[in-house]
N, C-alpha and C positions, 0 to 999 in steps of 0.2 A: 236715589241718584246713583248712577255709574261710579267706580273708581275714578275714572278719567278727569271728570265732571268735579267730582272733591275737592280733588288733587290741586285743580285748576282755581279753584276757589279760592282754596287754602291761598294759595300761589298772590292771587287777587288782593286780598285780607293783607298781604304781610305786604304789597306794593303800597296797598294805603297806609299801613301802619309807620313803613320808610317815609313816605312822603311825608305825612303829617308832624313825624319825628324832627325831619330838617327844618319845616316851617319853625317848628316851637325852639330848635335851636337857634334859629336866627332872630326868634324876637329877644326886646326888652321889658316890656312887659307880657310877663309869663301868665298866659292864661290857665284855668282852674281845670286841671287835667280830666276829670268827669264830667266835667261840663263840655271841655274841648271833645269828648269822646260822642256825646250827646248831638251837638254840633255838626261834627261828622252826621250821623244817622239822620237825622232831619234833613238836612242838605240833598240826602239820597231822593226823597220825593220832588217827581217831576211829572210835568205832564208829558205822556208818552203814546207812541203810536206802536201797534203790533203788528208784526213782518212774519210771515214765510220764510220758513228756513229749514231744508234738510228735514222733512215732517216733525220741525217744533213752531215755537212762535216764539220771535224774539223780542225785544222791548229796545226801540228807539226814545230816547229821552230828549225832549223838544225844548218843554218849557222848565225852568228850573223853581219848581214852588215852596220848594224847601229853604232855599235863599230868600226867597220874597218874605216867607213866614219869616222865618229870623232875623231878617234886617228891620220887619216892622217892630219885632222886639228890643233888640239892641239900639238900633240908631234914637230912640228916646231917652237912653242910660247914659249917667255922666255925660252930656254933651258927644256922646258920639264915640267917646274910650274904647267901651264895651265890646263896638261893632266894630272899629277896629284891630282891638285883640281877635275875636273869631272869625271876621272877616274870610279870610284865607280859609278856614279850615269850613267852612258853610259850601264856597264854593270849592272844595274838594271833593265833600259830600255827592255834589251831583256830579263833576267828571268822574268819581267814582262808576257811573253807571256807565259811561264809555268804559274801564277797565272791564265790569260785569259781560258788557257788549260784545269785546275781544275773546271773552272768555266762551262765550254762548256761540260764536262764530267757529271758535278752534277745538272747541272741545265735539262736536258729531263728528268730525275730519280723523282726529285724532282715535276716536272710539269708534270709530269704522276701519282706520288699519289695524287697532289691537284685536276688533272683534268686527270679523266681517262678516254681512248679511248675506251673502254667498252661501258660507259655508255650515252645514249641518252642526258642525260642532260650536257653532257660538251657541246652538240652543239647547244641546245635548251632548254635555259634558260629562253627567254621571249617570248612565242608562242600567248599573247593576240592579236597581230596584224597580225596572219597569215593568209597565204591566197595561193590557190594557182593558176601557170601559165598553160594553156594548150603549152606543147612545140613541139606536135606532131599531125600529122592529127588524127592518129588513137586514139587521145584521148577524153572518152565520153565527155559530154555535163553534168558535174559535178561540183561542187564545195567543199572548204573544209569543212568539220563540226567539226566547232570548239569543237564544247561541246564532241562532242565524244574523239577527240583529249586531252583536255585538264584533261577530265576522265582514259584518257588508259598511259597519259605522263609517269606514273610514273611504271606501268607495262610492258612496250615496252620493249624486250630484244633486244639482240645483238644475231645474225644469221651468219653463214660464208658466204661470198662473194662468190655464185656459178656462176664466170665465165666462168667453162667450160662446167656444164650443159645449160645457157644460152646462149652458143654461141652453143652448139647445135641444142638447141632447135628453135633458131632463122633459122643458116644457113643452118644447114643438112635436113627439115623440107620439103625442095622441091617445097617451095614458092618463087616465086621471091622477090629480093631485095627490092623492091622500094613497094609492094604490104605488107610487114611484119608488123606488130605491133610490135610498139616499147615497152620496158617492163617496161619504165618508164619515159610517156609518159608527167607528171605533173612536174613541178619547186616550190618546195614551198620556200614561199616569207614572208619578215615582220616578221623573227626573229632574235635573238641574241643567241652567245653562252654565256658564261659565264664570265663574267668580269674577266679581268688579265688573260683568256687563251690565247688572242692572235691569237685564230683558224677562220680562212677565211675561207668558204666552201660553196660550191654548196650543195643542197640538192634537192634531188627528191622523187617523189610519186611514186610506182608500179599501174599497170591496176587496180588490186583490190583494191588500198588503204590501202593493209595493209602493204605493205614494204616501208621502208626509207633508201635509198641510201645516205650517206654522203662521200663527194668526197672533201679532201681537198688540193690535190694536188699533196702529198707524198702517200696518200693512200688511200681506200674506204671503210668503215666502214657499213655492213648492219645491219639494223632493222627488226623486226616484232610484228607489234600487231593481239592481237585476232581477232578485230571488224575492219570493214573497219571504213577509215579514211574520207572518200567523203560521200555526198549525192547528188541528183539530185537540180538541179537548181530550186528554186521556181521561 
């Protein structure tokens, strides 16, 4: 999980903690504080539906089955005491998932203005130990140049992803398959993105060195710089 994402939980965690707090100051019969804690967590199971969002999925929570269970337990104790002491705190349980909900909603928004998909440097933050892989035959007999690289980091733009000029250019071309160059033939290796973003990612080199393909899962993000990125092997 992201920084952002944590933070936000945390943040979640200490809303129910208040909440729950004031309920149990205002009773008179005090319920059994590990139990009341227990209560909570049960309460959180619902029957729920899953949404699109920002390439995640979110959880709408419909039916409240966490209260169902609990009240079949309680409201047989003591004529009914029981479920009234937990009462309150069962169905906190499940608006609890509406707070989760607020949190799954603000938290991509948020961790897109701290770390934007735009820009190169959400995914390459520490490039001193780069280096790159050959992943395909058709790849020259090169390596990376750093200096160049670490000169052009900050000028590198974001490019639209031409898949289907690429799958043109590859399939329709009237080369066989097995005979083609591949268009991004290098893995580079021995970097970090950016602390607290969270983002795992493949990255790769174009033929010329000058595009960078980052592939994180949900999507693929192209680069371009001016200057090629390789040089030949001393």
């Amino acid at each position: 999980m992201n920084a952002p994402g944590i933070v936000l939980n945390l943040v979640a965690w200490g809303a129910i903690f208040i909440l729950a707090r004031r309920i149990y100051s205002k009773q008179d019969l005090k319920p059994i504080k590990w139990k009341l804690a227990i209560v909570i967590f049960v309460g959180l199971f619902s029957f729920s539906i899953n949404l699109p969002y920002m390439d995640q999925q979110i959880k709408l929570a419909i039916l409240p089955l966490g209260v169902w269970i609990l009240y079949g337990i309680y409201s047989r104790k003591e004529e009914g005491i029981s479920w009234d002491k937990y009462r309150k705190y069962a169905w906190l349980g499940f608006f609890a998932n509406y707070i989760f909900l607020a949190v799954s909603l603000i938290s991509p928004l948020i961790h897109s203005a701290i770390f934007p998909a735009n820009e190169i440097s959400t995914y390459l933050s520490e490039i001193n130990k780069a280096h790159i892989i050959q992943t395909h035959p058709s790849a020259s007999d090169k390596i990376l140049d750093l200096d160049s690289f670490q000169n052009q980091i900050d000028s590198i733009q974001e490019e639209p992803v031409y898949s289907d000029k690429w799958y043109q250019e590859a399939f329709e071309s009237g080369i066989e398959r097995s005979k083609l160059d591949e268009r991004f033939p290098y893995q580079l290796a021995g970097t970090k993105a950016k602390w607290g973003s969270g983002i795992h990612s493949m990255i790769f080199v174009e033929q010329d060195g000058k595009g960078i393909l980052v592939s994180t899962g949900q999507k693929q993000v192209y680069f371009r710089a001016e200057k090629t990125l390789l040089k030949k092997e001393e």
